[in-house]
PDB file of N, CA, C and O in Angstrom:
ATOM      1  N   UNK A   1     -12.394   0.335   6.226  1.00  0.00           N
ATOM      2  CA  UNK A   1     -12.761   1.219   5.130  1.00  0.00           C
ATOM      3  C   UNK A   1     -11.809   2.405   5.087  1.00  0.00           C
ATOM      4  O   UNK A   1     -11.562   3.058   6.101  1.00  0.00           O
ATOM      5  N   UNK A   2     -11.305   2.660   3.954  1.00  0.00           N
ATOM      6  CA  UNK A   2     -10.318   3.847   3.748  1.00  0.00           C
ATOM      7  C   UNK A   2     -11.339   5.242   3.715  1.00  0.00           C
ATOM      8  O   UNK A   2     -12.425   5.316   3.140  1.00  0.00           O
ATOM      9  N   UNK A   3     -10.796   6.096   4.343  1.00  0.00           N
ATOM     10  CA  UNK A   3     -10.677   7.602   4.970  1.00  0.00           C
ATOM     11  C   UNK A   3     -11.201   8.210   3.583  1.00  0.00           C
ATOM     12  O   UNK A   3     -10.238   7.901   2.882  1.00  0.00           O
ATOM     13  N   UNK A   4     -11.925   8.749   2.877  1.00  0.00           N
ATOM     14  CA  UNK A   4     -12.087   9.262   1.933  1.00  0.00           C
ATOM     15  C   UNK A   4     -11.057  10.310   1.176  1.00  0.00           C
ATOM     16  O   UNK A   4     -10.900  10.453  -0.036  1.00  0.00           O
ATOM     17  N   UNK A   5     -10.502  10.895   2.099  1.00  0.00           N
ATOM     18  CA  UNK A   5      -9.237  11.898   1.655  1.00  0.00           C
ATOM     19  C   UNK A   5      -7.876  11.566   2.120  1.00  0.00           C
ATOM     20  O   UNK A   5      -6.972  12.271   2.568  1.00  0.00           O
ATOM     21  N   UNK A   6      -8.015   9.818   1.804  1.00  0.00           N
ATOM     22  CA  UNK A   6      -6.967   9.523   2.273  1.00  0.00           C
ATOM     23  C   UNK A   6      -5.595  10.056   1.216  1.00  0.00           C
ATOM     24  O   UNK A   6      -6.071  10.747   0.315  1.00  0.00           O
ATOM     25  N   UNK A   7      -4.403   9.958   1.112  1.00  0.00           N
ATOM     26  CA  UNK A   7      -3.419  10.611   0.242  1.00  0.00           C
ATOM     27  C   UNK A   7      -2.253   9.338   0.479  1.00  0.00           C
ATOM     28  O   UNK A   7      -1.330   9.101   1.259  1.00  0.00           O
ATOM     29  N   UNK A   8      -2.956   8.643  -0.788  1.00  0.00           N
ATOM     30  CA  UNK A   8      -2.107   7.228  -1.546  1.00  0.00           C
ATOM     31  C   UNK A   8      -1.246   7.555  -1.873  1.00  0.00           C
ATOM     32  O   UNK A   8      -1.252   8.617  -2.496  1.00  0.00           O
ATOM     33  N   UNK A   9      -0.281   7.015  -1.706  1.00  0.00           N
ATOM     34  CA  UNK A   9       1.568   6.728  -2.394  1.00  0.00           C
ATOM     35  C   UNK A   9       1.757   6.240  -2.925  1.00  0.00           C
ATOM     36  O   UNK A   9       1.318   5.137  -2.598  1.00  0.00           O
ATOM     37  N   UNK A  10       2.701   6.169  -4.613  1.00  0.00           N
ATOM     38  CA  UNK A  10       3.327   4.838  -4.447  1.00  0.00           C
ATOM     39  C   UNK A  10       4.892   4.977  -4.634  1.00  0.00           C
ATOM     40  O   UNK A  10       5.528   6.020  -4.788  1.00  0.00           O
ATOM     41  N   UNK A  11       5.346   3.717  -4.585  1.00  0.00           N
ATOM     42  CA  UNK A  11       6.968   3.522  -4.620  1.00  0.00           C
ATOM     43  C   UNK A  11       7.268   4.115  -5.988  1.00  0.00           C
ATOM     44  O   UNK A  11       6.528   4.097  -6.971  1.00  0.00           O
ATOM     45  N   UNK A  12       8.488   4.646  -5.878  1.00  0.00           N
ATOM     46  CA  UNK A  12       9.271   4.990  -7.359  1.00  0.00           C
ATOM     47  C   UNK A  12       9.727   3.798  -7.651  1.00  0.00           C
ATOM     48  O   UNK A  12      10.260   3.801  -8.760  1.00  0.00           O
ATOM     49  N   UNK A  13       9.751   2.338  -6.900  1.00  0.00           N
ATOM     50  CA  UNK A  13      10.405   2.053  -7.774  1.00  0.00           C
ATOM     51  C   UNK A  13       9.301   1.182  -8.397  1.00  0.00           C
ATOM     52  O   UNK A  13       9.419  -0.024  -8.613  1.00  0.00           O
ATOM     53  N   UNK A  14       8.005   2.071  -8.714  1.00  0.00           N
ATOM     54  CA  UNK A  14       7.138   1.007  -9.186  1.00  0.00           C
ATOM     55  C   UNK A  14       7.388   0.406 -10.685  1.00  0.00           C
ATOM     56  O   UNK A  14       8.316   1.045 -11.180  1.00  0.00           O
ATOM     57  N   UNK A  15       7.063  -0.259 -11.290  1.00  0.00           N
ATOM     58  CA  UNK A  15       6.799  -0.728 -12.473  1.00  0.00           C
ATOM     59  C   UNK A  15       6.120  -0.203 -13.425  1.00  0.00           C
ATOM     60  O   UNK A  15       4.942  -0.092 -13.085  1.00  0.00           O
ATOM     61  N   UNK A  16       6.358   0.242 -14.655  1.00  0.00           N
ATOM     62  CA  UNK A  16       5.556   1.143 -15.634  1.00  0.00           C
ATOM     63  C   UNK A  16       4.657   0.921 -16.356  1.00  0.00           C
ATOM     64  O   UNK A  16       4.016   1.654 -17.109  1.00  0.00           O
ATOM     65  N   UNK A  17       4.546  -1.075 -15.919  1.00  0.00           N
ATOM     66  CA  UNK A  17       3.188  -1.491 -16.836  1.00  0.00           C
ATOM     67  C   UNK A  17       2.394  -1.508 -15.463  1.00  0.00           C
ATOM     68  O   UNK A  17       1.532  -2.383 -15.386  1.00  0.00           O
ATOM     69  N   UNK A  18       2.547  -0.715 -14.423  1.00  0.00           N
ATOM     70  CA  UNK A  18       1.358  -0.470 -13.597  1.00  0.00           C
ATOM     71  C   UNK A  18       1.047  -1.538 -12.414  1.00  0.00           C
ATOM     72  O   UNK A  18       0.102  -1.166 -11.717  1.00  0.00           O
ATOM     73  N   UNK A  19       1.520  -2.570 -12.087  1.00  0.00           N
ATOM     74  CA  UNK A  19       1.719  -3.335 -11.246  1.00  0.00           C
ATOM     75  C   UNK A  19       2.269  -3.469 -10.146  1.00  0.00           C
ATOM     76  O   UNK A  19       3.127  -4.312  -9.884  1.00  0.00           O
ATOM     77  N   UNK A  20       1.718  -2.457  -9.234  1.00  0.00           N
ATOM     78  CA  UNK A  20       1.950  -1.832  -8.028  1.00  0.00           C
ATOM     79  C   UNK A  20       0.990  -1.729  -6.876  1.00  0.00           C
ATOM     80  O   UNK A  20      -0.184  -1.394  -7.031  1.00  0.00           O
ATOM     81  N   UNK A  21       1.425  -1.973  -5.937  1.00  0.00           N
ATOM     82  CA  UNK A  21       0.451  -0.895  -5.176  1.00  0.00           C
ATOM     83  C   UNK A  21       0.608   0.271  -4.131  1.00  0.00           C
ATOM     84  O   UNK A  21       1.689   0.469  -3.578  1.00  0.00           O
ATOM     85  N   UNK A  22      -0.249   0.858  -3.938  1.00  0.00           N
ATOM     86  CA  UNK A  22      -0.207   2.053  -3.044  1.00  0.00           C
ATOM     87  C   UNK A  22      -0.325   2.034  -1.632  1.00  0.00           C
ATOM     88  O   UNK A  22      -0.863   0.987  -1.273  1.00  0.00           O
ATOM     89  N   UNK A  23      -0.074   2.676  -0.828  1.00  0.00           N
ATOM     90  CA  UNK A  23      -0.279   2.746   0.687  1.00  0.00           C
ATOM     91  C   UNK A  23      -0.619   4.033   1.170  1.00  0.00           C
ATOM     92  O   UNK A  23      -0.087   5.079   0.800  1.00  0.00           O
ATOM     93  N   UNK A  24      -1.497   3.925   1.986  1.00  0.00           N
ATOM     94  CA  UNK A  24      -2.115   5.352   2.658  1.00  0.00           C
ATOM     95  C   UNK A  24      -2.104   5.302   4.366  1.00  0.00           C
ATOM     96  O   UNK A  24      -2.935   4.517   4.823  1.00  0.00           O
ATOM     97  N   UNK A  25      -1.613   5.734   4.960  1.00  0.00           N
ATOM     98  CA  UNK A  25      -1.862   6.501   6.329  1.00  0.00           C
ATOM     99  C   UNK A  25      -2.346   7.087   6.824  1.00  0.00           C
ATOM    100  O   UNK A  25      -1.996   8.264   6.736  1.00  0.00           O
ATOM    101  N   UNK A  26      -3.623   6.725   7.807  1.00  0.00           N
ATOM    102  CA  UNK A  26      -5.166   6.452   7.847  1.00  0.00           C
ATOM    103  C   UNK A  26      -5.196   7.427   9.207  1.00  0.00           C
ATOM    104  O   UNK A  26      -4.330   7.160  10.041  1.00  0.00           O
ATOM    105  N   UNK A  27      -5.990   8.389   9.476  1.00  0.00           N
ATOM    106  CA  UNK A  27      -5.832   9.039  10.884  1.00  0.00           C
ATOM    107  C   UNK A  27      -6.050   7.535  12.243  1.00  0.00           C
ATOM    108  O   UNK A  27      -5.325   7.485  13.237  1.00  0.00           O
ATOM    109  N   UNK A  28      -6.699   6.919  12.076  1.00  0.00           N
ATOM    110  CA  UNK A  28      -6.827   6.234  12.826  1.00  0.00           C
ATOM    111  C   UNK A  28      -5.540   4.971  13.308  1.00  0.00           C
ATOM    112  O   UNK A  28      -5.697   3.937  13.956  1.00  0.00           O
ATOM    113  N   UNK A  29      -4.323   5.534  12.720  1.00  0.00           N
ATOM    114  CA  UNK A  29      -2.914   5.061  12.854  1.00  0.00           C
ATOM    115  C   UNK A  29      -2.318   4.172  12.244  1.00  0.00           C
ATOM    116  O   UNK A  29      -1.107   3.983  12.357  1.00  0.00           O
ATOM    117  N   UNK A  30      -3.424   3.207  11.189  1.00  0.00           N
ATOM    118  CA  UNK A  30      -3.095   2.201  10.632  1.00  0.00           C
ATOM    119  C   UNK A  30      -2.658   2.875   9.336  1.00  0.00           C
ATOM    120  O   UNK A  30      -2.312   4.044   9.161  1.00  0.00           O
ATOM    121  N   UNK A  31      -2.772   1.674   8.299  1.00  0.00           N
ATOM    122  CA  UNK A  31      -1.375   1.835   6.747  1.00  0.00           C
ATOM    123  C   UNK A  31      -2.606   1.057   6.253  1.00  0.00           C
ATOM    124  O   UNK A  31      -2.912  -0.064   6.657  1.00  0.00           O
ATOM    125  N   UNK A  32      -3.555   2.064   4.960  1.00  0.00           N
ATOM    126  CA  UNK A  32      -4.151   1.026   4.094  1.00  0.00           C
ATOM    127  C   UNK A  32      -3.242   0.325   2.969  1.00  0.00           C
ATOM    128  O   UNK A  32      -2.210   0.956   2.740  1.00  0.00           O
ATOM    129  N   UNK A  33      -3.400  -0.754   2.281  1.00  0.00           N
ATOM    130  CA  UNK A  33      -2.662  -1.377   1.186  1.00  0.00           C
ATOM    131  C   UNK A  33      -3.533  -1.316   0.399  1.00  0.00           C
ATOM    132  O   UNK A  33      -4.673  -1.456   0.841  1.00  0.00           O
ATOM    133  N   UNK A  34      -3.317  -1.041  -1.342  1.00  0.00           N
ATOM    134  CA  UNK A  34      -4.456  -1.223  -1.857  1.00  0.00           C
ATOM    135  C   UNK A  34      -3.914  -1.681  -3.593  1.00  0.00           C
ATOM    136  O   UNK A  34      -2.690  -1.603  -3.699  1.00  0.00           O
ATOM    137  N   UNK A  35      -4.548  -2.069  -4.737  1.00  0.00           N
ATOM    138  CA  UNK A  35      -3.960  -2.580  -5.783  1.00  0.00           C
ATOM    139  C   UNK A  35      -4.106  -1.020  -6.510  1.00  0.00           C
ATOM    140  O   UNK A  35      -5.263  -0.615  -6.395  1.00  0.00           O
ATOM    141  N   UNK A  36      -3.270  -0.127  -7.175  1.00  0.00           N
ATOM    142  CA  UNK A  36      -2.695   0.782  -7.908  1.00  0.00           C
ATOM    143  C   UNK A  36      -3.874   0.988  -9.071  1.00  0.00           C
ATOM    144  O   UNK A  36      -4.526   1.975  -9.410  1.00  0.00           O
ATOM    145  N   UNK A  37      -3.849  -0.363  -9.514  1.00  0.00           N
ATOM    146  CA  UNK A  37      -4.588  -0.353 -11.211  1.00  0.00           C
ATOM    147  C   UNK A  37      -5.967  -0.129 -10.919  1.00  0.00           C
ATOM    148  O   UNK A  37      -6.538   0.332 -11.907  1.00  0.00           O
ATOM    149  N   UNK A  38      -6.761  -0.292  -9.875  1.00  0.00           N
ATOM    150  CA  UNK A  38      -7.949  -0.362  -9.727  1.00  0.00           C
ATOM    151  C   UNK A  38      -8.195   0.913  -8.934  1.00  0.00           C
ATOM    152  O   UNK A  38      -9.104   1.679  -9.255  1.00  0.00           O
ATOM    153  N   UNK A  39      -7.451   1.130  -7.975  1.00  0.00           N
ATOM    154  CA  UNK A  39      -7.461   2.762  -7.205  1.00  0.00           C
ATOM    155  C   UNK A  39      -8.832   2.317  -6.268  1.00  0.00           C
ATOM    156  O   UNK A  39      -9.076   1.574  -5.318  1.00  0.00           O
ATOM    157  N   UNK A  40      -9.489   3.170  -7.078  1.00  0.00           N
ATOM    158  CA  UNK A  40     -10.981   4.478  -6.138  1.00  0.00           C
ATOM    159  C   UNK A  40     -11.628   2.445  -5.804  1.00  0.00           C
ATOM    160  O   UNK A  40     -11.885   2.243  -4.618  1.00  0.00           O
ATOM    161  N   UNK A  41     -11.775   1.543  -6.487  1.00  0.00           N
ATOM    162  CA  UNK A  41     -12.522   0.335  -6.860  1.00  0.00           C
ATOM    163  C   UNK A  41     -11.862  -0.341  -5.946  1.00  0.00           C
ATOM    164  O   UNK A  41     -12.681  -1.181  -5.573  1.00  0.00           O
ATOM    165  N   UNK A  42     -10.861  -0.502  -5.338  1.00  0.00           N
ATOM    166  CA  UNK A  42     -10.323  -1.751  -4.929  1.00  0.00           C
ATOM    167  C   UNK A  42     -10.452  -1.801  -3.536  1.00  0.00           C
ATOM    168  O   UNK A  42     -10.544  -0.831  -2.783  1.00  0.00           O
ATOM    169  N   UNK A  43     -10.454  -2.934  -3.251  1.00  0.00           N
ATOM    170  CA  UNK A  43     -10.309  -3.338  -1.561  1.00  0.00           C
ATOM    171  C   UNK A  43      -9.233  -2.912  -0.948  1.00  0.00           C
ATOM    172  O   UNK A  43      -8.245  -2.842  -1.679  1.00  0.00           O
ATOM    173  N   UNK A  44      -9.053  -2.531   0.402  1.00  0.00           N
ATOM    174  CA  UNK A  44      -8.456  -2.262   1.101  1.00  0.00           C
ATOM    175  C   UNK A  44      -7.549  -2.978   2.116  1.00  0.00           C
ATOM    176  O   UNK A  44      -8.270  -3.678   2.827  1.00  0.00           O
ATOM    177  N   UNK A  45      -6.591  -3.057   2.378  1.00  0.00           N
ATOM    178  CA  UNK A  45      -6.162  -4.301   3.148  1.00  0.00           C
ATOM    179  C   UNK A  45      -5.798  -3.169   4.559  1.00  0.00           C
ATOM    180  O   UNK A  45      -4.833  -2.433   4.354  1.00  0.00           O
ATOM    181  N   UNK A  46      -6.494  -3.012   5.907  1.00  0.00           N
ATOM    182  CA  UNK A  46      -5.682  -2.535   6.250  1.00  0.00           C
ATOM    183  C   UNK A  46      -5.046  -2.999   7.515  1.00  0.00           C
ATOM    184  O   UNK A  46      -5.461  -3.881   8.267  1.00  0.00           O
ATOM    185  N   UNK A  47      -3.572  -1.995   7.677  1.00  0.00           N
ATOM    186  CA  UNK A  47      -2.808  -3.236   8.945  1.00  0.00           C
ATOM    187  C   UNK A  47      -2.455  -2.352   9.879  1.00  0.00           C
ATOM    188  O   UNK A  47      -2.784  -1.168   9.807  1.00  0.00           O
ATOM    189  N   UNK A  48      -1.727  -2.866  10.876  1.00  0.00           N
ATOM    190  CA  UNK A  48      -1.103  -2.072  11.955  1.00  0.00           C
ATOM    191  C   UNK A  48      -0.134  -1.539  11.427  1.00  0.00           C
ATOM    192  O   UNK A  48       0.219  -2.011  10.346  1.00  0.00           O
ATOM    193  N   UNK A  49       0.623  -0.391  11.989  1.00  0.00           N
ATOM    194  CA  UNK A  49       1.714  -0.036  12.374  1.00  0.00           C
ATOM    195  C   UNK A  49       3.453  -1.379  11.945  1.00  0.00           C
ATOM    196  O   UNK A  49       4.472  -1.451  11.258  1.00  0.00           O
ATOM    197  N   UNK A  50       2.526  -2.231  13.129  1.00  0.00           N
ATOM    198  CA  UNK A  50       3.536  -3.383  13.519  1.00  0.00           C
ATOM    199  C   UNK A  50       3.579  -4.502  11.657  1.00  0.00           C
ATOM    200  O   UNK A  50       4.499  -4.851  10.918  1.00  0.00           O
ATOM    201  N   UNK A  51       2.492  -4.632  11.632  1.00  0.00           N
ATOM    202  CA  UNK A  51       1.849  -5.856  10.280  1.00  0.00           C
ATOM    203  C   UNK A  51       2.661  -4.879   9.048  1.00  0.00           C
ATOM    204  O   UNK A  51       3.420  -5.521   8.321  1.00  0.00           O
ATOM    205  N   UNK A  52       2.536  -3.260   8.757  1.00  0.00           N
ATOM    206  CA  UNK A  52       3.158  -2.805   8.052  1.00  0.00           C
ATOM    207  C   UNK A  52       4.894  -2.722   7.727  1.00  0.00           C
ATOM    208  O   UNK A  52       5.381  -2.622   6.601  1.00  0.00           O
ATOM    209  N   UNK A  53       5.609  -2.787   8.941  1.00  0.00           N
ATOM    210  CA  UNK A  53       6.782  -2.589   8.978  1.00  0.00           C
ATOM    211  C   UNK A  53       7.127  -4.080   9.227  1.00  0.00           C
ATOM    212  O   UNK A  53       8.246  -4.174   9.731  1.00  0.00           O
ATOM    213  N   UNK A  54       6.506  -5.297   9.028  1.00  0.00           N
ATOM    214  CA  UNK A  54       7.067  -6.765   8.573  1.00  0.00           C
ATOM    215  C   UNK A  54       6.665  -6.931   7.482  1.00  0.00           C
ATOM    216  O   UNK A  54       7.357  -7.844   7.032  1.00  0.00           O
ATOM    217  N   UNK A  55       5.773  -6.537   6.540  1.00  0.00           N
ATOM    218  CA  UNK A  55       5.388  -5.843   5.168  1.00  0.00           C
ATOM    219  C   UNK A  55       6.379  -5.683   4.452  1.00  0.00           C
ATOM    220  O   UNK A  55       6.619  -6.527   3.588  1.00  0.00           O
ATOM    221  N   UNK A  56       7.312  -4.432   4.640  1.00  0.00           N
ATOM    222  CA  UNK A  56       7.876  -3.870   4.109  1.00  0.00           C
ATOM    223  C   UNK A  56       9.233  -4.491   3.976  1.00  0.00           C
ATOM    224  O   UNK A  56       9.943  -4.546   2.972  1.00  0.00           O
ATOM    225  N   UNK A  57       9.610  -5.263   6.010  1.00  0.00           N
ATOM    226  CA  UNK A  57      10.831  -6.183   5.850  1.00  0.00           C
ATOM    227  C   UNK A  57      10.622  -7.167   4.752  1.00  0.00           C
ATOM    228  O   UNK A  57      11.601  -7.257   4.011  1.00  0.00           O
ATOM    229  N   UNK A  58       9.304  -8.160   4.352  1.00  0.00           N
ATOM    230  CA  UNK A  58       9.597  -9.163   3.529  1.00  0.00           C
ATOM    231  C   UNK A  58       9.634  -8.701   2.367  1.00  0.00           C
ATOM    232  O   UNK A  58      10.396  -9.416   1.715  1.00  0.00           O
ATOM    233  N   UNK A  59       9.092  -7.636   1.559  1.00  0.00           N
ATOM    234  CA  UNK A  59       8.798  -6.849   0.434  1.00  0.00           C
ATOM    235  C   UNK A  59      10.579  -6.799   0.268  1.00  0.00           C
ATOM    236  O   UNK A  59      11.103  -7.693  -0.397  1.00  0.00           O
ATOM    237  N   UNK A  60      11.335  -5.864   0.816  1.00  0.00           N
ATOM    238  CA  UNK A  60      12.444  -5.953   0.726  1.00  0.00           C
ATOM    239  C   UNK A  60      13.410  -7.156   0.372  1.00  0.00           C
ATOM    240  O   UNK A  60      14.342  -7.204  -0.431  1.00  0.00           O
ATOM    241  N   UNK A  61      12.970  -7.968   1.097  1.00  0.00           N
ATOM    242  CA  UNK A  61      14.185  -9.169   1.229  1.00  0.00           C
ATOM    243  C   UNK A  61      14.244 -10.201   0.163  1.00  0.00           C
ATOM    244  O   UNK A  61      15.174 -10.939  -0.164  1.00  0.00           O
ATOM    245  N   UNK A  62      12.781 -10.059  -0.402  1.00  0.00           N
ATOM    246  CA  UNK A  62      12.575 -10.487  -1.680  1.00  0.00           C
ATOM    247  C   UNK A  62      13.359 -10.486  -2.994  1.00  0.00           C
ATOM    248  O   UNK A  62      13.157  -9.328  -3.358  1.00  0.00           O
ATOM    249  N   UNK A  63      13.903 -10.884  -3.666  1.00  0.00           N
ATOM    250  CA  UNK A  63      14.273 -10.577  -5.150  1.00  0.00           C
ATOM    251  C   UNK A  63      13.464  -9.660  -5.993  1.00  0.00           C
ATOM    252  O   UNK A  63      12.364  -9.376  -5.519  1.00  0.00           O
ATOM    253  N   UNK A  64      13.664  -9.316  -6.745  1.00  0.00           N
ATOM    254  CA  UNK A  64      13.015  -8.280  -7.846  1.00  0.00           C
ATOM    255  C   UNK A  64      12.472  -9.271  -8.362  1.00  0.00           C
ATOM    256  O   UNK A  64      12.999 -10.371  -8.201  1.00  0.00           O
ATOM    257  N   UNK A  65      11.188  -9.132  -9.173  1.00  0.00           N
ATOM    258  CA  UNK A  65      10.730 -10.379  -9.701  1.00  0.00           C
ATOM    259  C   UNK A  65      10.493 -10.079 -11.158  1.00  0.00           C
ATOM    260  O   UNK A  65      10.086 -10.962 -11.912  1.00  0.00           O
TER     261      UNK A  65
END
């Protein structure tokens, strides 16, 4: 469950029809993931440290889609 005052991000290089999502950094050390369009409503995915930064490697390595 996300932190109530947690303080969501998202990427600049998001998309402007809104198809993004956000990430928050949870006192308890983990990285919530969550869908952008839905916010306060949506489920939470959350991961380690470790699960986040292979996240981010495949997010990267990806093509633009």
């Amino acid at each position: 469950m996300a932190p109530q005052y947690a303080v969501w991000r998202k990427s600049t290089h998001s998309a402007p029809d809104g198809e993004c999502v956000e990430a928050a950094r949870f006192p308890s050390g983990t990285v919530g993931v969550r869908d952008s369009k839905a916010a306060e409503t949506s489920p939470v995915l959350e991961l380690s440290l470790d699960e986040w930064a292979g996240f981010l490697h495949a997010a990267r390595a990806c093509p633009a889609l």
